[in-house]
ROPA-21364 format. One record per residue: residue number from 1; residue in three letters; x, y, z of N, C-alpha, C in turn; chain. Coordinates in steps of 0.02 Angstrom, whole numbers, padded with zeros to 5 digits. Layout:
# residues N
{rec NUM, "ALA", {X, Y, Z}, {X, Y, Z}, {X, Y, Z}, "A"},
...
END
This chain:
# residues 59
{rec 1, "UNK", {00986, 02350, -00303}, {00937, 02353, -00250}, {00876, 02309, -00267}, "A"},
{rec 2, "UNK", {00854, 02297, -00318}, {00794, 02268, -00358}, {00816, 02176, -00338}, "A"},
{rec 3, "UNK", {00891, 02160, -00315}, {00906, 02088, -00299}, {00865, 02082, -00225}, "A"},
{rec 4, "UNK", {00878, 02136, -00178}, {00869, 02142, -00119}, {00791, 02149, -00108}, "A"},
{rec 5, "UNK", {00764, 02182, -00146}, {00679, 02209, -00122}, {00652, 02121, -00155}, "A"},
{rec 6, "UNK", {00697, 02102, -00194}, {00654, 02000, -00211}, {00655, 01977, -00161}, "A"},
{rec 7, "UNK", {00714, 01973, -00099}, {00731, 01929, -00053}, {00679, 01939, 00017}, "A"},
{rec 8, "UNK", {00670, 02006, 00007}, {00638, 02063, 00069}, {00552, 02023, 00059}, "A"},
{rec 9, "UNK", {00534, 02015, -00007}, {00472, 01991, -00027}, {00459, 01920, 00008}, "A"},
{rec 10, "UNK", {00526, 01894, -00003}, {00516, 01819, 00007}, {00510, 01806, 00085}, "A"},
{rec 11, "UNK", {00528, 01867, 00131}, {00521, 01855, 00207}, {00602, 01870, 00225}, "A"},
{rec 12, "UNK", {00634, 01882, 00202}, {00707, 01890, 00235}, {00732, 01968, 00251}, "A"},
{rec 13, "UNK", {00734, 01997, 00324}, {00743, 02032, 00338}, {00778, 02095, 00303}, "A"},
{rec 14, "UNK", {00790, 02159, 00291}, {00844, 02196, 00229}, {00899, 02180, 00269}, "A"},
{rec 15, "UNK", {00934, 02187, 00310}, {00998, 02192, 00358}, {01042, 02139, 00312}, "A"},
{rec 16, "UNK", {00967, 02072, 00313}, {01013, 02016, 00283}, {01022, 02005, 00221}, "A"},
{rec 17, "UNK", {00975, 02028, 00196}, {00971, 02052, 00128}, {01023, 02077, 00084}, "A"},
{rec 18, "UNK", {01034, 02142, 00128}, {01090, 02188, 00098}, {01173, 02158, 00105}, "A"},
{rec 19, "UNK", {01158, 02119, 00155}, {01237, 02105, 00180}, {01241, 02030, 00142}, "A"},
{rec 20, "UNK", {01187, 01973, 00114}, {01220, 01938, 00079}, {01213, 01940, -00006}, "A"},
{rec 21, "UNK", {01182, 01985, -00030}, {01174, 02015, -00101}, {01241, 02048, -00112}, "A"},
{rec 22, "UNK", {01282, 02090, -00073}, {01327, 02126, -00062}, {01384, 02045, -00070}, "A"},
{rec 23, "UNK", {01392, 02011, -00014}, {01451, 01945, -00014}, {01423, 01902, -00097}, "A"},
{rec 24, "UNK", {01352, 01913, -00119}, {01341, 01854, -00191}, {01374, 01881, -00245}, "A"},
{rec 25, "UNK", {01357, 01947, -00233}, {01400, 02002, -00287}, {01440, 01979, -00276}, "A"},
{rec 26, "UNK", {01494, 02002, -00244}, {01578, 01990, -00259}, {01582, 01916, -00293}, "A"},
{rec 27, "UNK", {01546, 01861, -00287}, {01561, 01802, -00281}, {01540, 01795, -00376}, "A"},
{rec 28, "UNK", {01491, 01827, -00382}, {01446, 01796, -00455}, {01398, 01767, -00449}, "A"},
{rec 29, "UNK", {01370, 01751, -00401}, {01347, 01682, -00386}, {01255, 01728, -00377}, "A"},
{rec 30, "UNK", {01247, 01793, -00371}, {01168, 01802, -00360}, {01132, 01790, -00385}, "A"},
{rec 31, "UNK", {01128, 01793, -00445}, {01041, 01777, -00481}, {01035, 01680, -00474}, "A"},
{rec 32, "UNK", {01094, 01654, -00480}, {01078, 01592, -00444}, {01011, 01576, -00384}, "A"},
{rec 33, "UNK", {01056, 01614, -00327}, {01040, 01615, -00270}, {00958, 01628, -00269}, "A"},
{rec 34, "UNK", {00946, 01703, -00303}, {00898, 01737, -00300}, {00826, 01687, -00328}, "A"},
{rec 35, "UNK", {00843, 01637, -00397}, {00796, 01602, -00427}, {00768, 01541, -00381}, "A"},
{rec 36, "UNK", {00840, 01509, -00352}, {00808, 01450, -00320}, {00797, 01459, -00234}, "A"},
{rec 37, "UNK", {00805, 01542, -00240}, {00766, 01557, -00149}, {00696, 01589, -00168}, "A"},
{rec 38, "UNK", {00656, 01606, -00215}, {00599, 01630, -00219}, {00542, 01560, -00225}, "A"},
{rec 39, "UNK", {00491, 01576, -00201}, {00433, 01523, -00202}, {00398, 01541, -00247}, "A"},
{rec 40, "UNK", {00391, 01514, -00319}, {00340, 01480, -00355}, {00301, 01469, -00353}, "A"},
{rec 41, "UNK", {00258, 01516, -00303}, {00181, 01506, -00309}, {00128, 01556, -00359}, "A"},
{rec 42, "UNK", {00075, 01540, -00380}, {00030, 01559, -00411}, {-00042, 01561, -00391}, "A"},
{rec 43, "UNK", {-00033, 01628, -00342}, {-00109, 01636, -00310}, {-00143, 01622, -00325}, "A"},
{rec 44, "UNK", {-00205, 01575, -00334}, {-00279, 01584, -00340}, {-00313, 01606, -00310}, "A"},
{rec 45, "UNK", {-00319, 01626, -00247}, {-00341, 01659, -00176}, {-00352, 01747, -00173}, "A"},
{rec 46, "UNK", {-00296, 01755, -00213}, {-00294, 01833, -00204}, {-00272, 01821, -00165}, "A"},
{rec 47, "UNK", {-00218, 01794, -00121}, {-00196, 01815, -00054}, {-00211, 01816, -00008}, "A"},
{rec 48, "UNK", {-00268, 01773, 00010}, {-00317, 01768, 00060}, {-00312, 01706, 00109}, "A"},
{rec 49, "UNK", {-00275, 01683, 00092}, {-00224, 01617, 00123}, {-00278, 01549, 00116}, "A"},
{rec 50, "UNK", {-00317, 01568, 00063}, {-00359, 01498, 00055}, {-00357, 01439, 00003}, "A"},
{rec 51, "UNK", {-00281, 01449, -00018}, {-00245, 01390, -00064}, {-00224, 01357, -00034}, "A"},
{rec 52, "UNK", {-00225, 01283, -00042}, {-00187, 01236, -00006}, {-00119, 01248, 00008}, "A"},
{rec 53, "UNK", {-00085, 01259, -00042}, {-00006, 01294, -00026}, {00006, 01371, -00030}, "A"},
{rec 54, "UNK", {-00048, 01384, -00013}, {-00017, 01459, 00017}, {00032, 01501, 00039}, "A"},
{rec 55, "UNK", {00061, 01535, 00020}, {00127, 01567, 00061}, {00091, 01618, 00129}, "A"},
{rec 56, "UNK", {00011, 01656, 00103}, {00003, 01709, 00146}, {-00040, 01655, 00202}, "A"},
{rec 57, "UNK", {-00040, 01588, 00210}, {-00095, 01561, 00247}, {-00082, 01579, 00320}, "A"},
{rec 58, "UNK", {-00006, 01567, 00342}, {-00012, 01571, 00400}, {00008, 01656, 00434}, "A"},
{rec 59, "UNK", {-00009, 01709, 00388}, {-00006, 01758, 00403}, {-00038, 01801, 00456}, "A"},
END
């Protein structure tokens, strides 16, 4: 479940979440998936969407 609540973070619905963590499992292939779908950012803002690359800017 801890694959699914990363993806849920990143903006991807649970429905879809659950149903392709569930198809990566069978495959092997999740923590792949999981590393190069999360964004690499490093707030300076606190979250306040006032970093140039912000994830929360257009919130």
């Amino acid at each position: 479940m801890y694959e699914e609540q990363r993806l849920m973070a990143s903006g991807l619905p649970f429905s879809e979440a659950f149903s392709l963590c569930s198809s990566l499992r069978r495959e092997g292939t999740l923590d792949e998936f999981i590393e190069s779908n999360e964004k690499h950012h490093t707030c300076k803002c606190g979250g306040n969407g006032n970093c140039p690359d912000c994830p929360n800017r257009n919130k």
